[in-house]
N, C-alpha and C positions, 0 to 999 in steps of 0.2 A: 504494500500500500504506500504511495507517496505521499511523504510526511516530512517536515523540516520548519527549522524555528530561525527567528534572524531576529539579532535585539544587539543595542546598541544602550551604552549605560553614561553617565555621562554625570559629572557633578562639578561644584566650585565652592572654595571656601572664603570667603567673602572676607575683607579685613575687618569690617567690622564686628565677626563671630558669628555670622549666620551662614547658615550650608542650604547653596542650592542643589537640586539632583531632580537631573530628566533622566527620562526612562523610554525608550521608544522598541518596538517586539511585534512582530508581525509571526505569524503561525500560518503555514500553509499545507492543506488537509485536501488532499486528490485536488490538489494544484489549487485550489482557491482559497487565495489570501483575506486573512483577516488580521485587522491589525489596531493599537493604539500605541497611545503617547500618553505618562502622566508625566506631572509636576510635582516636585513638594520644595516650601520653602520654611526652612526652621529659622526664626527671627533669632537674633540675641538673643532678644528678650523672651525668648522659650514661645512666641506664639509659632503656631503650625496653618499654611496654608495650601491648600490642595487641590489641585485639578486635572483632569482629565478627557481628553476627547478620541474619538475614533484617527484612526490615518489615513481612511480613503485606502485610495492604492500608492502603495509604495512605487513610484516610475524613477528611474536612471533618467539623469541630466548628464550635461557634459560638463559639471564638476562635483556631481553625487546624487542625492534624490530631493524630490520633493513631495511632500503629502497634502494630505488636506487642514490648510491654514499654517502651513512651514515648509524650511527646507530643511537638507541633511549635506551640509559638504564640510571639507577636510579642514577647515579653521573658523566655520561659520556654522550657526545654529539658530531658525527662528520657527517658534512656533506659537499658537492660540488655542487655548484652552478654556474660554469664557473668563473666567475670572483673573485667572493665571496669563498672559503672555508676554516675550520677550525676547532678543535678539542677545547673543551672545559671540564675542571673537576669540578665538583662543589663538596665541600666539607659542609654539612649541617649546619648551626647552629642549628636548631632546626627541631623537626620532622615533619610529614605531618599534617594538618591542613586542617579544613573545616569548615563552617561560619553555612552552614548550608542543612541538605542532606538528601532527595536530595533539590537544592535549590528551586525547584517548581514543582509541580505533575497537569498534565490535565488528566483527566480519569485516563487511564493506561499505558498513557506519561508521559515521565518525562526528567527535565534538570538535571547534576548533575556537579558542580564542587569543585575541593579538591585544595588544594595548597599540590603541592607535597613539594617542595622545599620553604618553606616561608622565607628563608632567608638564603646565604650559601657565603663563598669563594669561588670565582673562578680561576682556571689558567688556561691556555692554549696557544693557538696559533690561529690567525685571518689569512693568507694565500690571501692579493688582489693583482692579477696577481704576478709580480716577487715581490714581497714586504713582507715580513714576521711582523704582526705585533703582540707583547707580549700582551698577555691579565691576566689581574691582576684586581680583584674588586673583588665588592659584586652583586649577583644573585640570581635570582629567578625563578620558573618555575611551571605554573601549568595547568589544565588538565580537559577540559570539554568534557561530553558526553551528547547528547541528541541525544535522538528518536521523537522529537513533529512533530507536521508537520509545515512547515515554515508559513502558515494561523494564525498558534496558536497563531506566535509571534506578528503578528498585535499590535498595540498600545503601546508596550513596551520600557522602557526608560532604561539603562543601565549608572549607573556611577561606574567603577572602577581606583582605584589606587592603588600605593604602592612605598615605603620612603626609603632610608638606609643614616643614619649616621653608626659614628665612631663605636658607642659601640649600637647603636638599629635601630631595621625596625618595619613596619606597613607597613598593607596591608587593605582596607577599600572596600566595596560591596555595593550599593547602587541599585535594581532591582525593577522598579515601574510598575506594568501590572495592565490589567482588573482586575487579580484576586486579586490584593491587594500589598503588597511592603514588600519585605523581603529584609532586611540589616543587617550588621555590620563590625566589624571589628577586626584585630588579632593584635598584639602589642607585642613585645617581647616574643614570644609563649604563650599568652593570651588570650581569647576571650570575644567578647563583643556583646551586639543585637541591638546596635546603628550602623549608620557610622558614623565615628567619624575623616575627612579627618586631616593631619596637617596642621596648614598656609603653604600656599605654595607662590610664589610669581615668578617675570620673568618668566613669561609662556613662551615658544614658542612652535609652530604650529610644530606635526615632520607628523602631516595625517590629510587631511580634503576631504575627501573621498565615495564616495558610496561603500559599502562592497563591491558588484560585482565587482566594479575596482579593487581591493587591487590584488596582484600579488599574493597571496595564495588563491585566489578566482577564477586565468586563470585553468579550469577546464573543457571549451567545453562549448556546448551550454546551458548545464543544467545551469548554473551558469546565465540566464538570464531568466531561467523557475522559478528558484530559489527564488531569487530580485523580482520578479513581485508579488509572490505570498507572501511573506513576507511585503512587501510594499517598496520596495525599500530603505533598510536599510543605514544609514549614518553614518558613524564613524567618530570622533575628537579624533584625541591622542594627546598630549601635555608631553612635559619637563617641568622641574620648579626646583628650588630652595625649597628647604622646611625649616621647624624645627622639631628635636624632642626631645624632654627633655631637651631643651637648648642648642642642639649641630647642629650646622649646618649641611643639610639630604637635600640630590638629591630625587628627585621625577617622576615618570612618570604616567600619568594619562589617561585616555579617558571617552569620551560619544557618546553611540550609542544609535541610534535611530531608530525603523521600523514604518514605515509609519501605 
């Protein structure tokens, strides 16, 4: 049966202490795409704002995609979400990156994930309702495809994060299956075959979750055919405090889990 997933992750840590994070995952199921885009924006000040819309059809341009009410290209991001919208640039520090690829092969399946963006400057603009708000930090974004079938992923443990101080970032992979555990980590455009996470410290909870719930998972009924047959997968993401190199580094982290 043809089956395959394409999501694209994407966040910024704001200097003023707020964390943006898009989220864009299109599923396609005997070839017809279905697809969305959420938003969330953690203020400073601990408020939470959230939204979400469909993406049409994902179509190729001739510098990446574009969906319904955004685009997708390689230093540029905008999209609309009703309440949520916003244009963002990322300007790279270092180039694309991947831990290890593809990250794991079943038969003539495979998952594959790259860090497009492992570490970059951002500017842009965040757009909630009448409100214009400046976006300034450090961003990241990257970019998984698989074909497996949701069965495959039964048993599977997932731990990812990633760091930015002043002058460095890290991004760390942790992926425990049937077939065995593939990790490490990238560090200043370096690679490693360890994970290798940083202290990180004051956790707080930003998703504790069933995938199927997440607002980039409202996708119709398949998205409960999906979860079932996966094991009803659970997600935990987390902020935190980190260190790296002795420089005080924001973190954001998750663990998911399929039954």
């Amino acid at each position: 049966m043809p089956f395959s997933v394409e999501k694209w992750y994407l966040d910024t840590f704001l200097t003023d202490g707020s964390l943006l994070i898009l989220s864009i995952g299109e599923v396609r199921l005997l070839r017809v795409p279905v697809g969305r885009l959420s938003v969330e924006w953690h203020a400073a000040d601990g408020t939470v704002q959230r939204g979400s819309a469909p993406l049409g059809r994902l179509e190729p341009t001739a510098h990446g995609f574009k969906f319904q009410g955004g685009v997708l290209e390689p230093d540029r991001v905008r999209w609309q979400t009703g309440p949520l919208a916003g244009e963002l640039r990322f300007l790279p520090r270092y180039p694309p990156a991947s831990l290890c690829e593809p990250v794991i092969r079943i038969g003539s399946r495979q998952l594959s994930w790259v860090m497009d963006i492992p570490d970059a400057v951002v500017q842009g603009e965040l757009r909630l309702h009448d409100r214009i708000v400046p976006v300034r930090g450090r961003g990241y974004r990257d970019h998984v495809t698989a074909d497996l079938y949701p069965t495959q992923m039964r048993g599977w443990e997932l731990r990812w994060g990633r760091a930015a101080s002043e002058s460095h970032a890290t991004a760390w992979l942790e992926l425990r299956t049937p077939h065995g555990t593939v990790e490490g980590t990238w560090h200043d455009g370096s690679t490693g075959l360890r994970c290798v996470p940083p202290p990180l410290r004051d956790e707080r909870v930003l998703v504790d979750s069933l995938v199927a719930d997440l607002p980039v998972m409202r996708i119709g009924p398949v998205r409960t055919l999906l979860s079932s047959l996966a094991g009803h997968p659970l997600q935990r993401r987390f902020a935190a405090a980190a260190t790296l190199d002795d420089e005080p580094a924001r973190a954001v982290h998750e663990i998911v889990r399929w039954g």
